[in-house]
C-alpha positions as CSV (number, residue, x, y, z in Angstrom):
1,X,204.8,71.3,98.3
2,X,202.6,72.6,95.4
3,X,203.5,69.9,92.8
4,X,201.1,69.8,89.7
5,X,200.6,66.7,88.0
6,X,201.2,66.4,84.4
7,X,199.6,63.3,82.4
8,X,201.5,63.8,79.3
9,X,204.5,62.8,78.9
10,X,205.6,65.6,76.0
11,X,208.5,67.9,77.1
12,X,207.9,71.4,77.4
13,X,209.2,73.4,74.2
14,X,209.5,77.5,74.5
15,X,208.0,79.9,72.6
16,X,208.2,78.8,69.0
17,X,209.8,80.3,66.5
18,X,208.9,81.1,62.8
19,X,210.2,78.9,60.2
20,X,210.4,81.3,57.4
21,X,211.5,84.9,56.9
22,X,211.5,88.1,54.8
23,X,214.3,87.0,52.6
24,X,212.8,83.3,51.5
25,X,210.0,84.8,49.5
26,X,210.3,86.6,45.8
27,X,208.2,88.2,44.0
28,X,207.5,86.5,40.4
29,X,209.3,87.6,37.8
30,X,207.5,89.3,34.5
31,X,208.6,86.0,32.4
32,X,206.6,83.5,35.1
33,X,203.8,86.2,35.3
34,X,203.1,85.5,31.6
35,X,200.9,83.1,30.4
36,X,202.4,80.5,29.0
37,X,201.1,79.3,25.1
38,X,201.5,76.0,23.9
39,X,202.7,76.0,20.2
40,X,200.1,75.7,17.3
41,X,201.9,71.6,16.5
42,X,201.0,70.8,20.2
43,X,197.8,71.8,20.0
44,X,197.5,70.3,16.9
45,X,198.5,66.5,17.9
46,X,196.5,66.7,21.2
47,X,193.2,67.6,19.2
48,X,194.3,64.7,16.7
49,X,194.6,62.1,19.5
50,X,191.6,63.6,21.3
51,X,189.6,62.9,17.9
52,X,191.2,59.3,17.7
53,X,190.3,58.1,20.7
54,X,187.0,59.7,20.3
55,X,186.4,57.8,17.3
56,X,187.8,54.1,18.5
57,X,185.4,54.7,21.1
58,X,182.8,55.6,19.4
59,X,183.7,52.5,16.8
60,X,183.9,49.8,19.8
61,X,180.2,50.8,21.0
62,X,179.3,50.6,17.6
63,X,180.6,46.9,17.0
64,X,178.8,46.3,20.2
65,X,175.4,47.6,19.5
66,X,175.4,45.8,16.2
67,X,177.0,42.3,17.5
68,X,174.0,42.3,20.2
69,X,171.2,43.5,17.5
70,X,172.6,40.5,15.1
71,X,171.9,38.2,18.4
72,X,168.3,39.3,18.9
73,X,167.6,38.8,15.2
74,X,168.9,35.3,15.3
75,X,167.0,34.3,18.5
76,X,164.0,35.8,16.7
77,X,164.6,33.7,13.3
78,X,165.2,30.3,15.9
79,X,162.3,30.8,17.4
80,X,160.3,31.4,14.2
81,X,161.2,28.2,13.1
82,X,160.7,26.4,16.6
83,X,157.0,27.2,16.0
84,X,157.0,26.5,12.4
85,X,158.8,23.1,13.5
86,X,156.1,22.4,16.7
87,X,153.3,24.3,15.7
88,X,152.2,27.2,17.0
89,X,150.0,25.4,20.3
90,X,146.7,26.4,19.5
């Protein structure tokens, strides 16, 4: 009456067995083995589109900059002529 209890409920599987074999794996042939080059017009338009984007980014932070200096400068100039209007309380 040697009975031993078992607290999972997973069936018992045999040895296990290998999924792949011999035949499922190929050695590369010389055409995958070589690097592959992209063609001179490819590199080309990615360079073009790298530039581009470089630029309208560049551009945008630019128009930024400037839009915020332009802001300062007229905050100055208001309160230049706050004082000039009120005096300068001394």
């Amino acid at each position: 009456m040697k009975q031993t209890v078992s607290h999972s409920k997973l069936p018992e599987f045999g040895a296990t067995k290998s999924q792949t074999s011999a035949i499922l794996y190929q050695e590369p042939t010389l055409e995958e083995t070589k690097p592959q080059h992209k063609p001179v017009i490819e590199l080309v338009k990615n360079f073009a589109a790298s530039t581009l984007l470089m630029i309208s980014i560049f551009s945008i932070c630019l128009v930024i900059l400037k839009g915020c200096a332009d802001d300062v400068e007229h905050q100055k100039a208001m309160a230049v002529k706050h004082q000039m209007q009120f005096g300068s309380g001394k």
